[in-house]
C-alpha positions as CSV (number, residue, x, y, z in Angstrom):
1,X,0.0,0.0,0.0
2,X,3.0,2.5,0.8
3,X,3.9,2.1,-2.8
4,X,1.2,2.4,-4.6
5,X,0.4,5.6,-2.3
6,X,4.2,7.0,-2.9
7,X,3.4,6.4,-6.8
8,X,0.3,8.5,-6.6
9,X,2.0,11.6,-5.2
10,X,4.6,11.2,-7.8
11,X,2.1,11.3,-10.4
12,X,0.5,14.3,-9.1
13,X,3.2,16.1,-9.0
14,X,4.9,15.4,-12.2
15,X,1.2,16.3,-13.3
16,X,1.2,19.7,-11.3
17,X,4.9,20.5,-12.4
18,X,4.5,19.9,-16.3
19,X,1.5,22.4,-16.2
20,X,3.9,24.9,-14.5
21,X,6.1,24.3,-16.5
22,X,4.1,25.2,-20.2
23,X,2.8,28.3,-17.8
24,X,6.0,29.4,-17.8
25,X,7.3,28.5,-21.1
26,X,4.3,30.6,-22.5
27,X,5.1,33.5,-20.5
28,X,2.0,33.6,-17.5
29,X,2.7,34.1,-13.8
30,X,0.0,31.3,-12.9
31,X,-1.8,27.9,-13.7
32,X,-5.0,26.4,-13.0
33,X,-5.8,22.9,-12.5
34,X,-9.3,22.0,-12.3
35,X,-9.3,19.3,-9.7
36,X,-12.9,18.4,-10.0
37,X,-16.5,19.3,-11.9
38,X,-20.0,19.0,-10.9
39,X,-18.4,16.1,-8.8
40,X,-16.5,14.1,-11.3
41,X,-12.8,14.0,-10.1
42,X,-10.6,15.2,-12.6
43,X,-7.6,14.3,-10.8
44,X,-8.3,10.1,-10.9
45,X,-9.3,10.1,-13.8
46,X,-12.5,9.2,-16.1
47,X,-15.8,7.7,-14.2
48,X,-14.2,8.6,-10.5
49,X,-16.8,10.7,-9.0
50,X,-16.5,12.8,-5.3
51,X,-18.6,11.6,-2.1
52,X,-21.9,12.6,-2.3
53,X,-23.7,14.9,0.0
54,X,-23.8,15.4,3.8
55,X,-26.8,15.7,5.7
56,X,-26.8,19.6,5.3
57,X,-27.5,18.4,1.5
58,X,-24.1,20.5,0.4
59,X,-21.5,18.3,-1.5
60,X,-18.3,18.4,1.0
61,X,-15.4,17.7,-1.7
62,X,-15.8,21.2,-3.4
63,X,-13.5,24.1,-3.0
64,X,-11.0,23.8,0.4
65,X,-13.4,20.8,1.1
66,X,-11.3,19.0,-1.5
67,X,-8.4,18.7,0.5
68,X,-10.6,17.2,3.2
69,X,-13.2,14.8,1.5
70,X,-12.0,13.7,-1.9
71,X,-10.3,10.7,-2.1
72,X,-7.1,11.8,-3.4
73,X,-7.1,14.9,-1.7
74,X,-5.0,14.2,1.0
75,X,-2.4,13.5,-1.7
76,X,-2.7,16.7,-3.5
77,X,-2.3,18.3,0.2
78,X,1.5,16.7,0.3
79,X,2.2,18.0,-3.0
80,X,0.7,21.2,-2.3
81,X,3.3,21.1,0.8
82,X,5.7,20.9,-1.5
83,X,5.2,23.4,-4.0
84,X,4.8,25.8,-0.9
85,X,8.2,25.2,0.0
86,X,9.8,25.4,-3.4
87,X,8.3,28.8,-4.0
88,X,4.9,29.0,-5.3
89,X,1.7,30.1,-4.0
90,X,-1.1,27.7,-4.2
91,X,-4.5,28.0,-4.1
92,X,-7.9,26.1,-3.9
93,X,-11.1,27.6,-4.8
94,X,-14.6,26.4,-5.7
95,X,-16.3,28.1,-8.7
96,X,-19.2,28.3,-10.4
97,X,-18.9,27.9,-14.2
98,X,-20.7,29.2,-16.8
99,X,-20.7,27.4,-19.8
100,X,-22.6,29.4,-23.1
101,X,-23.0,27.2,-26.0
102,X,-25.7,29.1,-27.6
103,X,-24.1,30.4,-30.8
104,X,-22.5,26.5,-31.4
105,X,-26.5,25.4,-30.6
106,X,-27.6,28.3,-33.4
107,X,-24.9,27.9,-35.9
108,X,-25.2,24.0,-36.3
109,X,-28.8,24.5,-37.0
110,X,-29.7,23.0,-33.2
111,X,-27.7,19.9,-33.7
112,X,-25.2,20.6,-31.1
113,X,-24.5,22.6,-28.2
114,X,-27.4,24.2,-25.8
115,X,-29.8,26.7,-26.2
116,X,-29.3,27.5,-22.7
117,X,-26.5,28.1,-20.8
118,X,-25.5,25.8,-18.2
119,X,-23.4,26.1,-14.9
120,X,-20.3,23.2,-13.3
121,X,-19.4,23.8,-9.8
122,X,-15.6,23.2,-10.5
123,X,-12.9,22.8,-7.8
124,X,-9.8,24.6,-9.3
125,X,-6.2,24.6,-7.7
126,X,-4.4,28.0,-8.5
127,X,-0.3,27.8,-8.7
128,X,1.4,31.2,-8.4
129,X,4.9,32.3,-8.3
């Protein structure tokens, strides 16, 4: 099990140091990582979804409650310990997403896209430095 966790981490943080890395190499000051959307975990991968609600009917595992109650987020908080030390601000947030597909719905004739616009609640790590 130590191994398999130890692998994990390593993957994240190649993962979380490549994307600083083409930040850099294309001239920004930051990166963002969405961690999760509307629940579906990003960071394992296809299918993996967050725990669902608690009893105050609020899904835990979004924003700083990622660290807490996803299942990988206890890994992201060691590489996140890491960064820190090396330099670079880090950040979690939860935000609301809006997502407009309305001229892709009107240009295709209505055979793709949304009339409507429709929202993700997204958990998104922010790297600074």
């Amino acid at each position: 099990m130590p191994r398999l966790r130890a692998e994990r981490i390593k993957k994240i943080e190649a993962d979380f140091r490549e994307r600083i890395k083409w930040a850099v190499e294309g001239g920004r000051r930051s990166t963002e990582i969405t961690l999760s959307e509307d629940h579906s975990d990003h960071l394992r991968g296809m299918y993996k979804y967050l725990p669902t609600r608690g009893k105050d009917g609020w899904y835990k595992a979004w924003g700083e409650g990622y660290l807490k109650y996803a299942p990988w987020g206890k890994y992201v908080k060691l590489v996140l310990t890491k960064l820190r030390r090396d330099g670079y601000t880090c950040e979690i947030e939860g935000k609301s997403v809006e997502h407009d597909t309305s001229s892709a719905y009107m240009n295709s004739g209505g055979e793709c896209g949304s009339e409507t616009p429709w929202w993700t609640r997204n958990t998104v790590l922010i790297i600074k430095w």
